[in-house]
C-alpha positions in Angstrom: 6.5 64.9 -37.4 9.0 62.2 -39.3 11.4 63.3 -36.4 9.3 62.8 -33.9 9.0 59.0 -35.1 12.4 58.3 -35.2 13.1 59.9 -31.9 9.9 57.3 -30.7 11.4 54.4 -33.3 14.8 55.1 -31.2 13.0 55.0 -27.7 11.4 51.5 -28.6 14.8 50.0 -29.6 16.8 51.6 -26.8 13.9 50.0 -24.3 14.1 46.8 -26.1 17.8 46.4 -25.7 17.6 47.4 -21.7 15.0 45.4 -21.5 16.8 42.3 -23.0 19.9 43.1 -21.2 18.2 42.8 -18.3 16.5 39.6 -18.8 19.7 38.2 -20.3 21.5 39.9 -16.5 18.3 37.9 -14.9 19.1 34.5 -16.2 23.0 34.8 -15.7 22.4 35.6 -12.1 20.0 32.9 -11.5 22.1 30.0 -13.1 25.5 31.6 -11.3 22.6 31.2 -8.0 21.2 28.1 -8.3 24.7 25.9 -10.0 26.1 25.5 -6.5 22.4 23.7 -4.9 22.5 21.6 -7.6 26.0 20.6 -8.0 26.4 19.8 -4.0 23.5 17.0 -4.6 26.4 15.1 -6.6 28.1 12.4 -4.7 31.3 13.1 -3.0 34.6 11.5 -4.1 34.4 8.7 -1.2 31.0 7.8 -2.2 32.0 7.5 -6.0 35.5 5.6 -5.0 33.0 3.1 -3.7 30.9 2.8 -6.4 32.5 -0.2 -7.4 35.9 -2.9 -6.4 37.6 -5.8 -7.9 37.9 -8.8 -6.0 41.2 -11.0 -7.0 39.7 -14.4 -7.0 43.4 -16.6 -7.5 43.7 -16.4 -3.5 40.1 -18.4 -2.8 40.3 -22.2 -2.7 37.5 -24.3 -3.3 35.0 -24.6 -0.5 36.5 -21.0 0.9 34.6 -18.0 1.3 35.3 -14.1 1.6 33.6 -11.4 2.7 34.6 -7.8 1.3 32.7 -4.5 1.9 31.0 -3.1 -1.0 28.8 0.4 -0.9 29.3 -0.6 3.5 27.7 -3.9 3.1 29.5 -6.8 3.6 29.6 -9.1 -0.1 29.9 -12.5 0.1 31.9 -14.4 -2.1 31.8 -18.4 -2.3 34.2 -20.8 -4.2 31.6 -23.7 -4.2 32.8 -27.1 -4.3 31.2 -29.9 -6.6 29.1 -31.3 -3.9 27.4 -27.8 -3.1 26.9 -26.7 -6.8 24.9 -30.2 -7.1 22.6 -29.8 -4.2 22.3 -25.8 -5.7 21.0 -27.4 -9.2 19.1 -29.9 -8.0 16.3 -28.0 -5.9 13.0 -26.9 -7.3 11.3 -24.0 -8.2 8.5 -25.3 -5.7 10.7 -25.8 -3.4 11.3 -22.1 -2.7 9.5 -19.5 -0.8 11.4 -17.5 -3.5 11.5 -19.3 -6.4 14.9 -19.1 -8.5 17.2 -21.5 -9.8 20.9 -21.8 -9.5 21.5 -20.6 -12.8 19.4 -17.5 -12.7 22.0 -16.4 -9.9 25.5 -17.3 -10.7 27.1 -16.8 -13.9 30.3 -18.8 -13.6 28.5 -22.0 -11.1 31.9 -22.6 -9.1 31.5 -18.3 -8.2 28.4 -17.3 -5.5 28.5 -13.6 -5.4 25.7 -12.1 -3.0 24.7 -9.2 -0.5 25.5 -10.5 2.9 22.3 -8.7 4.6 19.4 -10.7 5.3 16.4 -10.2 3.9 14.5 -9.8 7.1 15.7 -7.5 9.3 19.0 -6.4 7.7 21.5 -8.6 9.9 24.4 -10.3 8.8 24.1 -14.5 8.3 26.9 -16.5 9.6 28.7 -19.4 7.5 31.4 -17.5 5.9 33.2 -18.7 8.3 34.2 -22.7 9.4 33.5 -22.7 12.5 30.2 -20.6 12.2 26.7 -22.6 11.7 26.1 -22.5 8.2 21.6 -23.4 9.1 19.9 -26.6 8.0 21.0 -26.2 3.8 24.5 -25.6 4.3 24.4 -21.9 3.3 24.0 -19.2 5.8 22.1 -18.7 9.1 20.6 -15.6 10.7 20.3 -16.7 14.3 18.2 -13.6 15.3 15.5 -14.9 13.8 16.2 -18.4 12.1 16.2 -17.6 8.6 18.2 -20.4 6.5 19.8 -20.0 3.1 21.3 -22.4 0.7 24.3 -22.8 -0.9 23.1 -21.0 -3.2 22.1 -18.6 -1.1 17.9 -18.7 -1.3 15.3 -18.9 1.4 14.4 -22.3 2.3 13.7 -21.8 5.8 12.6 -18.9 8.4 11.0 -15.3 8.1 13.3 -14.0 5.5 11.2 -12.8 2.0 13.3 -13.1 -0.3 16.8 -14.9 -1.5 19.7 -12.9 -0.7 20.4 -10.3 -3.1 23.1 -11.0 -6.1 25.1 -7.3 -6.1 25.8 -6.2 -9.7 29.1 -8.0 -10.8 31.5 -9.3 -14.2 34.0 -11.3 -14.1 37.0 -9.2 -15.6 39.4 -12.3 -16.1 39.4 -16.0 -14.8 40.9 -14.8 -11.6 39.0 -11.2 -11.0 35.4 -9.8 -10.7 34.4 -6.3 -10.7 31.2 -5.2 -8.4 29.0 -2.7 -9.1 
């Protein structure tokens, strides 16, 4: 009889081990399955190259502004003169659709860093330019549908929300800033 329960004690353990093995086989084949779905969500090289870019800021005069592509939107990026970081500072919150001050959206005031995509419909304002109409605050215009930004790049006028968005950005030196 003692034999007997050993021979059964050894059947138990043997069918334990398989039966481990076998889960242990189980999980190794479904991690070695389901790695490859979940590592092709990650963002490709091109997306993560573009996840952020320095802007050298030593080539901008005063009263000049650049546009640079960030993430495929266009970034706006104004050297404000004297005169336009006044009129900036000198509006009131109740004098916004969108209230925010001046200081709550520059961190250096001579430096306007924003999202050149209206906050309508997406298009792109014109002023970055000279020659282009800059709209009744001397910021931006979106002639599809009249909105009108200031020089400090809010909504004072149109269908436009909000204020145009301020990307992410640090200044890295006096002369460079890093977005995103």
């Amino acid at each position: 009889m003692a034999e007997t329960s050993q021979a059964a004690d050894h059947d138990e353990s043997r069918r334990d081990f398989l039966v481990m093995a076998a889960i242990g086989m189980g999980a190794v084949g479904a991690g070695s399955f389901a790695w490859p779905l979940i590592d092709q969500m990650n963002p490709s090289a091109d997306v993560l190259a573009l996840a952020s870019t320095e802007v050298d800021l030593s080539k901008i005069e005063v009263g000049q502004s650049i546009t640079i592509k960030w993430r495929g939107k266009p970034v706006f990026v104004r050297r404000r003169t004297a005169e336009e970081i006044k009129i900036a500072e000198a509006v009131t919150a109740d004098q916004l659709p969108d209230p925010q001050t001046d200081a709550d959206r520059v961190k250096k005031s001579e430096w306007l860093v924003l999202l050149g995509v209206c906050t309508h419909l997406g298009c792109v304002p014109l002023g970055q330019k000279p020659s282009e109409a800059k709209g009744e605050f001397g910021g931006w215009f979106c002639p599809c549908h009249g909105s009108h930004y200031d020089t400090s790049g809010r909504i004072r006028k149109g269908p436009a929300p909000r204020n145009l968005e301020v990307p992410p950005y640090e200044f890295l030196n006096d002369t460079s800033i890093k977005i995103g």
